[in-house]
N, CA and C atoms as a LAMMPS dump frame, in Angstrom:
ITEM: TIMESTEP
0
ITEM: NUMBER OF ATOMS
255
ITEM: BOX BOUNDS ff ff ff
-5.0000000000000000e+02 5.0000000000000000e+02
-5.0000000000000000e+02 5.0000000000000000e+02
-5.0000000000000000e+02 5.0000000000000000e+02
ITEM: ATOMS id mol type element x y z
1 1 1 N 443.842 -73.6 145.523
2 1 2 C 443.227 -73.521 146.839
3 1 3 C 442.276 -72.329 146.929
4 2 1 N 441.478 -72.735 147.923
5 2 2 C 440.308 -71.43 147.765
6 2 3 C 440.037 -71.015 149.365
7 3 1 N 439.662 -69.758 149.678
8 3 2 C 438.807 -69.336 151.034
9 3 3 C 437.609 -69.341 151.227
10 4 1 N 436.701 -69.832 151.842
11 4 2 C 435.449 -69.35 151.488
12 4 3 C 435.34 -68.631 152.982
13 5 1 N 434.323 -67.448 153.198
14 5 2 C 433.523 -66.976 154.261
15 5 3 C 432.032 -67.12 154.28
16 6 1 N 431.901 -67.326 155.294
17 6 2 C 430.28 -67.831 155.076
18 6 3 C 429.746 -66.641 156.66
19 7 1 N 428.939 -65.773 156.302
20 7 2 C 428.374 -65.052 157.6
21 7 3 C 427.046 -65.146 157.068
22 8 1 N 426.459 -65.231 158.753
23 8 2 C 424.99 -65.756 158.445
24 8 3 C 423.96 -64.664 158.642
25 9 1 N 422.862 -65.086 158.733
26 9 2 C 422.374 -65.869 159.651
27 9 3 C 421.801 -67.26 159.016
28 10 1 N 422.361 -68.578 159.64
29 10 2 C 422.523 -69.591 158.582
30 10 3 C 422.749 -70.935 159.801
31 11 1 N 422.504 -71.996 159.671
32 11 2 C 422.237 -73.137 160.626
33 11 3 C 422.907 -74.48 159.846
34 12 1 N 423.81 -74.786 160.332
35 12 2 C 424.417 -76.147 159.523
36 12 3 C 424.881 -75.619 158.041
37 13 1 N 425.918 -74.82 157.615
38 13 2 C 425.846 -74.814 156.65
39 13 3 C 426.69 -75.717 155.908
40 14 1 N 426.639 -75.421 154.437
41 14 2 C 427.074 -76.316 153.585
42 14 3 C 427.668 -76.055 152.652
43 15 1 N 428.511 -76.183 151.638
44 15 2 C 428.941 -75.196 150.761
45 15 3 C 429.975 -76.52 149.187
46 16 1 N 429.455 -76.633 148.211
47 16 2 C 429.295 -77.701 147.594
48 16 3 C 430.676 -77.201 146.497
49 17 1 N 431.655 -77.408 146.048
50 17 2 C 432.589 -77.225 145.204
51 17 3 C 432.98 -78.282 144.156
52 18 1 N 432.746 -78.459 143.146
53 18 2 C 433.103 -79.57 142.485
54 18 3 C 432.458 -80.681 142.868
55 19 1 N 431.207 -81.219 143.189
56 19 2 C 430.933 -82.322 143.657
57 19 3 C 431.367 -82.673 145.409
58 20 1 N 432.131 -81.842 146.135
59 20 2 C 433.063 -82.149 147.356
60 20 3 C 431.853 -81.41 148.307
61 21 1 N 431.517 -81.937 149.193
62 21 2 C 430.606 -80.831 150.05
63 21 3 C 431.357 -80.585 151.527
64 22 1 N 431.391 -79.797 152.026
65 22 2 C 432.336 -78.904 153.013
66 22 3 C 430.614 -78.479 153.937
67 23 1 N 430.733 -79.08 155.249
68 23 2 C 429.824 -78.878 156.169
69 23 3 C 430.586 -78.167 157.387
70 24 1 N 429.327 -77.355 158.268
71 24 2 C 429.623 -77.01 159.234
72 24 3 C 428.877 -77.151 160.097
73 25 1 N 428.527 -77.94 161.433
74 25 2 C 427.391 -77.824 162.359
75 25 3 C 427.43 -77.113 163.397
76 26 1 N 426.658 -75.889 163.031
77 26 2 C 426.439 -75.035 164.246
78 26 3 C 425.736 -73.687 163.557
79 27 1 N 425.469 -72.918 164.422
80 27 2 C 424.782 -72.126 163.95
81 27 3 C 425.419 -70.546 163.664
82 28 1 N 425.385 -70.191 162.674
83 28 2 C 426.545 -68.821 162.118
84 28 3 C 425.338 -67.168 161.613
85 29 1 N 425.881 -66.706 163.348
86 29 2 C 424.926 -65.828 163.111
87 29 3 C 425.776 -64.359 162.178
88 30 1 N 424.319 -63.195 162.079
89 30 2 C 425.316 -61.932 161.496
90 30 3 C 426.241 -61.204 161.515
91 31 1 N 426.355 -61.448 163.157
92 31 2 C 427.905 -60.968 163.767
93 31 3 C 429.412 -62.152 163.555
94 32 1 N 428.602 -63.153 163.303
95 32 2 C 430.078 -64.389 163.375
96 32 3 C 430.041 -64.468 161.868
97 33 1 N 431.841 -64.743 161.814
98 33 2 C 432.305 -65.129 160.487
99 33 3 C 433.346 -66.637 160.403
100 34 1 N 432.875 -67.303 159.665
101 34 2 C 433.293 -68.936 159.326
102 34 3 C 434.01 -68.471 158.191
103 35 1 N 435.383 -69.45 158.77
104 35 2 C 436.006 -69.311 157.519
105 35 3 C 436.983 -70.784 157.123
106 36 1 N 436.954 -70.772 155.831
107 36 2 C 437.526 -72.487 155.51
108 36 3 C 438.609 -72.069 154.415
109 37 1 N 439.679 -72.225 154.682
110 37 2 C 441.035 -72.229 154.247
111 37 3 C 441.469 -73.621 153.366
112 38 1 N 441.545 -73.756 152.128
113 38 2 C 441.919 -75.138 151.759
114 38 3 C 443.074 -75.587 151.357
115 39 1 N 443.831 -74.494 151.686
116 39 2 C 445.301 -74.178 151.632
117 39 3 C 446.08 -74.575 153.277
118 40 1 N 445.443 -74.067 153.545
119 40 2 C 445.738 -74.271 155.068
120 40 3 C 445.144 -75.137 155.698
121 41 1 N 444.504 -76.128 155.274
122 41 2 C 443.634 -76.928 155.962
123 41 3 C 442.804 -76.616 157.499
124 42 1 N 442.451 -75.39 157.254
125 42 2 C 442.251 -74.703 158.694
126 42 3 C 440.103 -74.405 158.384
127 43 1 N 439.968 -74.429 159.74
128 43 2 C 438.39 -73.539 159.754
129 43 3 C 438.102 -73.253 160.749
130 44 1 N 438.237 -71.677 160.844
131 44 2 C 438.375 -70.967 161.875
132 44 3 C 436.635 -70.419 162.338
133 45 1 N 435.996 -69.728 164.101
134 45 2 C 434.694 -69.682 163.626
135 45 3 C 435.289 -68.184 164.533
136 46 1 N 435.079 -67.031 163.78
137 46 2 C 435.282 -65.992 164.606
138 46 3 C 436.567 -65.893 165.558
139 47 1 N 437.825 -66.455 164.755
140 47 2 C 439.027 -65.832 164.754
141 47 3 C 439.399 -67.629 165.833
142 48 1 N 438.719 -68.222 166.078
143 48 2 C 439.022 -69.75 166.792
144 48 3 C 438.93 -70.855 166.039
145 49 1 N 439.671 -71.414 166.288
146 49 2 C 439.855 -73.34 166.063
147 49 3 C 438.306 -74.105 165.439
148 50 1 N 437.791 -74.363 164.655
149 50 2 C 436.456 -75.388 164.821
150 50 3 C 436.478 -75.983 164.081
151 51 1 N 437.65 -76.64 163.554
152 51 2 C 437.599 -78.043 163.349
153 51 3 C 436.936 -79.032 163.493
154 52 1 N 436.34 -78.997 165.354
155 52 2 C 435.539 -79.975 165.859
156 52 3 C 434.554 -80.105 165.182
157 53 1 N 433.584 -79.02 164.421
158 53 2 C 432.623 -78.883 163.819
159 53 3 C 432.408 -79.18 162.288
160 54 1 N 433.84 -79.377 161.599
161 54 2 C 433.725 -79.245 160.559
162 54 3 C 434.137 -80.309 159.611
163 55 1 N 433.789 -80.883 158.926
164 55 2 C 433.975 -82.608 158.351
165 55 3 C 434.988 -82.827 157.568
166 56 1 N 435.729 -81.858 157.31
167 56 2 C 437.188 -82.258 156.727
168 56 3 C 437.151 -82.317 155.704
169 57 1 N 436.588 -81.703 154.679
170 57 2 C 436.941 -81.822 153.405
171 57 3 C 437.246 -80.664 152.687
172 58 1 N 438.477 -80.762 152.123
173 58 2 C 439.114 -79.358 151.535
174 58 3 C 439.201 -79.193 150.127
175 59 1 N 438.127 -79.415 149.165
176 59 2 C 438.3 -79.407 147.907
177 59 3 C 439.268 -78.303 146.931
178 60 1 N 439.693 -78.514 146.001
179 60 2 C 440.457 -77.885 145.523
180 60 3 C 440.19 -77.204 143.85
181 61 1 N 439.916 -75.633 143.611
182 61 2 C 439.364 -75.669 142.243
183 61 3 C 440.044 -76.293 141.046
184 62 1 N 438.888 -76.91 140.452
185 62 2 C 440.002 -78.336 138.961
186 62 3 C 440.06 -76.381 137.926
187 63 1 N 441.259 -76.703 137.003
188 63 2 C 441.214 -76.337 136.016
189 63 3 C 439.839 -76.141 135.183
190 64 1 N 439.475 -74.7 134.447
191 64 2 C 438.241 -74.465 134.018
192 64 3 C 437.149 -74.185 134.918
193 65 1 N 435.772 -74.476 134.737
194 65 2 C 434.867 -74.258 134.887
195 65 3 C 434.48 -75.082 136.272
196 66 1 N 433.857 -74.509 137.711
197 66 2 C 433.919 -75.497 138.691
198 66 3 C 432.45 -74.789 139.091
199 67 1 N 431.625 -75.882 138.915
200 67 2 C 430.47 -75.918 140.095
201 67 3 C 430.504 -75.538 141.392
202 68 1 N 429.944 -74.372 141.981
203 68 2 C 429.633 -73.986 143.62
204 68 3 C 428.414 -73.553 144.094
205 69 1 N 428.101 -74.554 144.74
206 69 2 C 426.371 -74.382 145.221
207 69 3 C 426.787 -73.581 146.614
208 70 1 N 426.538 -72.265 146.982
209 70 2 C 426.609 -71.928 148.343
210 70 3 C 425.633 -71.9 149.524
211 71 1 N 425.597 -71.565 150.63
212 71 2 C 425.037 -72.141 151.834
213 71 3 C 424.186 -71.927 151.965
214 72 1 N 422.84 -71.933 152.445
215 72 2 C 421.835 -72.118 152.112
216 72 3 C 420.773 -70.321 152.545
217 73 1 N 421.603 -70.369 153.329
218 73 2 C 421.304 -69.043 153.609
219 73 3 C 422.571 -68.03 153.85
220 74 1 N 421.915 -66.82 154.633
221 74 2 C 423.695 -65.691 154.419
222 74 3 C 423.798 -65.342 153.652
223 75 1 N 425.351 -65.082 153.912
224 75 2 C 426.348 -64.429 152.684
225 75 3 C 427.487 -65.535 152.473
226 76 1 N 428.046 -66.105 151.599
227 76 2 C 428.925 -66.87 151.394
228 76 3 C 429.707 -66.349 150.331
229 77 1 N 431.182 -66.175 150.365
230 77 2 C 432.544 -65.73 149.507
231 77 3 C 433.237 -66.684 149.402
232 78 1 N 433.647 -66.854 148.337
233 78 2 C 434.861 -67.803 147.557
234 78 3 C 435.504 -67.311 147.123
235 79 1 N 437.012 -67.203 147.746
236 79 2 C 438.327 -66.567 147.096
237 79 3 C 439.213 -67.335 146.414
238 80 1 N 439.734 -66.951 145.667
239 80 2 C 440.99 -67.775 144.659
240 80 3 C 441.817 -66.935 144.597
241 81 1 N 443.44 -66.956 143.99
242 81 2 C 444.102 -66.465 143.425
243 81 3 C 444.308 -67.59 142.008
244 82 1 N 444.108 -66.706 140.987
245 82 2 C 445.027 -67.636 139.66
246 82 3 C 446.294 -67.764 140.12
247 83 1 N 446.928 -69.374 139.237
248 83 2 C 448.489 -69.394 139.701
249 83 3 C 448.537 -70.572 138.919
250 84 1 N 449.814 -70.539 138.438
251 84 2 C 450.51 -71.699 137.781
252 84 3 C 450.742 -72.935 138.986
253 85 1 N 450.701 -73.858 138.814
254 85 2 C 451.073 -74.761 139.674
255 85 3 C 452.215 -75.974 138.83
């Protein structure tokens, strides 16, 4: 499972993991922070609920080497912990 943060300034973003694309519609300025939990199935926009906004897809990193195209603008972070599963 992974975290990503995405702070903008950034409009619809998008954030591509393995082929899986993870959208958000709305607009994420320098002061707001988006965050997508894929562990938690959660996506919070500045400490609230926005789900409403966000298309539901929680990709998960495969073993090895994983493709991540990040958002098109901003700053965007991808967290992991290694772990046996």
């Amino acid at each position: 499972p992974i975290v990503v943060e995405i702070v903008g300034p950034v409009t619809n973003p998008s954030v591509t993991i393995g082929g899986k694309v993870m959208t958000y519609t709305g607009t994420v300025t320098v002061s707001d922070k988006l965050i997508i939990d894929t562990e938690k199935l959660t996506a919070t926009f500045n400490g609230a609920n926005a789900l409403a906004n966000f298309n539901g897809v929680f990709p998960k990193l495969a073993v090895g080497n994983n493709a991540v195209t990040a958002a098109s603008a901003g700053t965007t972070t991808v967290k992991w912990y290694n772990r046996w599963q």
